[in-house]
N, C-alpha and C positions, 0 to 999 in steps of 0.2 A: 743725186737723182732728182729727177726734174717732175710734178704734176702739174693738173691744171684744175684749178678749183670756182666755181660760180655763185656769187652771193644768190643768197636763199632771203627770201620776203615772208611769206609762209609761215607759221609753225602752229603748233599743234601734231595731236595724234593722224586726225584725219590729213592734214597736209603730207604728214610724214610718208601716210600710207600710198598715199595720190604717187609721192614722190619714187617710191620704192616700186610701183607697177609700172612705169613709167622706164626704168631700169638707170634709176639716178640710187644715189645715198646721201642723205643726210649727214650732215658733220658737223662740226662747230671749230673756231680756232680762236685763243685766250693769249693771254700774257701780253705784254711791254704796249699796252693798248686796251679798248675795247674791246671786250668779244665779237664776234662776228659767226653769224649762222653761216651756212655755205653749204654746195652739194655739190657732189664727184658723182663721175660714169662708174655704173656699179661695174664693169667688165674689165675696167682699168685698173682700176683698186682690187681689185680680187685676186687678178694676176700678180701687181707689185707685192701685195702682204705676202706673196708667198718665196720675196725674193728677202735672203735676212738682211742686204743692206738697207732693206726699207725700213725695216724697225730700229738699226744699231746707228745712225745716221742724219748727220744735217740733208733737209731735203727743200728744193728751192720749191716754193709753190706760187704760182703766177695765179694775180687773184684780181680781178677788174683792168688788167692789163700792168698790174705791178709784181713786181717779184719779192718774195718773203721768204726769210728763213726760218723752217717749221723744224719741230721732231712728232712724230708721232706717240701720244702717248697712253691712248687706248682704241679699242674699238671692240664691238660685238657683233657676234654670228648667229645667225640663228638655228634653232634646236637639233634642226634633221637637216633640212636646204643648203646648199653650199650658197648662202645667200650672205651679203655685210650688210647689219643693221645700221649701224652708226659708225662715226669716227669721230676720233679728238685729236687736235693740234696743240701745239704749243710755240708761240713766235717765241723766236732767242734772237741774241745779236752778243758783238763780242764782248759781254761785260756779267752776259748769263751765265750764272755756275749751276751746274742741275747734279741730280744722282739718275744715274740709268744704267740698268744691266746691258754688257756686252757680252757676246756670245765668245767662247775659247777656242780654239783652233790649234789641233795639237800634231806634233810631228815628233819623227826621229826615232815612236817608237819600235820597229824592226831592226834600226841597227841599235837601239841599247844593250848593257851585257846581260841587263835582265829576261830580254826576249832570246838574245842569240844564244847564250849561253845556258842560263839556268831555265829557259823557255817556261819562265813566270805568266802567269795573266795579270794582264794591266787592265784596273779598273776603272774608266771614267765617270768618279763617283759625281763630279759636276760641268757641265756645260759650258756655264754662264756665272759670269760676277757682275757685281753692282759697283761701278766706280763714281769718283766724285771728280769734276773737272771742270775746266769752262768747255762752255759750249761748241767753240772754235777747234779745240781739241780733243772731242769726244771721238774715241777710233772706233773704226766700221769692225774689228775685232781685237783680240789680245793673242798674240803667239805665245806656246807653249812648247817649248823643245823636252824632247824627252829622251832623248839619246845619250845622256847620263845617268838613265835609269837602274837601282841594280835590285835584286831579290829584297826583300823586304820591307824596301825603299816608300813614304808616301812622301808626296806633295801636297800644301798646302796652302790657304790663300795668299800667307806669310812670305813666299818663296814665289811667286810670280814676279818676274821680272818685267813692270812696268813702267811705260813708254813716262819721259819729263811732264810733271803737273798733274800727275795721273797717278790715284791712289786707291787700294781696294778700299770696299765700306766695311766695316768688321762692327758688328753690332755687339757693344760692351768688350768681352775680355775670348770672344771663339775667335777660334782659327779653325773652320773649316777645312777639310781632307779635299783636296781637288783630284789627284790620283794617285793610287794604290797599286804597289806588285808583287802579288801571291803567289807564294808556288802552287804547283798544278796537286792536286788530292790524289795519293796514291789510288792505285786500281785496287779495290778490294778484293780479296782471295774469295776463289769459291769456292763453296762451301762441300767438305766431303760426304759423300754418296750416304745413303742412311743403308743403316746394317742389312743384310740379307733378310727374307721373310722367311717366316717358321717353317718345319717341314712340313708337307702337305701328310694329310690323317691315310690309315691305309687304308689299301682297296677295299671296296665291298664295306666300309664302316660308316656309318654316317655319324654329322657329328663329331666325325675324329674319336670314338665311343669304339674302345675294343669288340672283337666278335663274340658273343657268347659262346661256353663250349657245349660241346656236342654230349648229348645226352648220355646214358649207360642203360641197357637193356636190363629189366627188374631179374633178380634172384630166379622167382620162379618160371620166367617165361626160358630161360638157360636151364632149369631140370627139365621140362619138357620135352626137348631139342637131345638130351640126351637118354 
């Protein structure tokens, strides 16, 4: 990928800012040389960072009317604004050996016997790895086949198959899970109805409170009547 970048004379905050209304960015670019301040079209760069070979990638950068092999190797956005604050470069040539994550790119998994058969979930617990390389052979990604995948199966950084001179970075003695294949969680049973409710109390009782009974007419008021 090809930019075009303009030395910057300026610096400071207030230049920065001059430079940033103006709808330029600020940058800087280091290594196999001086540093060099310099500023890009902020429209142009906004759009590139959002394509991944721009991050994974030797990129030519034309700069006073020379051509240079840059990598990108940071930049900041600001808070809320879909705005680029800054950017960093880094000159290489072929005798540079750098570490830089490259993004994973994975296939095959629908026809594995993990998806077809045992219709596992495959988890892409990682992305992206950090590899060690020269510069000349830094690749724009890493292929991942997964069409040998089976049920309980993980992949690990151990087990990528990477391209000659190309080697993961494995910090001390991890090996990293890249993807995993779970079986699927059985459906759980629903749950049986809860028991009947009580019998409703009888008519006329409140309370569910038996009826009181019925009186009996006194002794004497029965000699009376008779």
């Amino acid at each position: 990928m090809k930019f075009v970048a303009y030395e910057r004379s300026l610096q400071g905050t207030g230049a920065s800012r001059r430079l940033r209304i103006s709808g330029k960015v600020p940058g800087i670019v280091y290594g196999a040389g001086e540093p060099k301040t310099i500023e890009l079209d902020h429209n142009a760069l906004y759009f590139a960072l959002k394509k991944e070979a721009f991050h994974s990638s030797i990129l030519e950068m034309e700069l006073a009317g020379a051509q240079q092999k840059v990598l990108l190797r940071d930049f900041q956005m600001h808070a809320w604004k879909q705005q680029v604050l800054h950017v960093d470069f880094q000159r290489v040539d072929d005798t540079t050996r750098l570490h830089k994550k490259v993004p994973l790119h994975f296939s095959g998994e629908e026809n594995s016997v993990a998806v077809k058969t045992d219709k596992c979930l495959v988890n892409h617990i990682a992305t992206e790895v950090e590899v060690e390389c020269l510069a000349t052979q830094l690749p724009e990604f890493i292929a991942v086949d997964l069409s040998g995948l089976v049920k309980g199966q993980s992949l690990t950084a151990a087990d990528l198959k990477m391209p000659e001179g190309i080697k993961v970075v494995r910090h001390g003695t991890l090996n990293p899970v890249i993807v995993s294949a779970t079986a699927p969680k059985a459906e759980e049973e629903v749950a049986p109805e809860a028991a009947a409710a009580p019998a409703a109390p009888a008519k006329g009782a409140k309370g569910g409170k038996a009826a009181p009974a019925a009186k009996t007419a006194p002794a004497k008021d029965a000699a009376k009547k008779k």
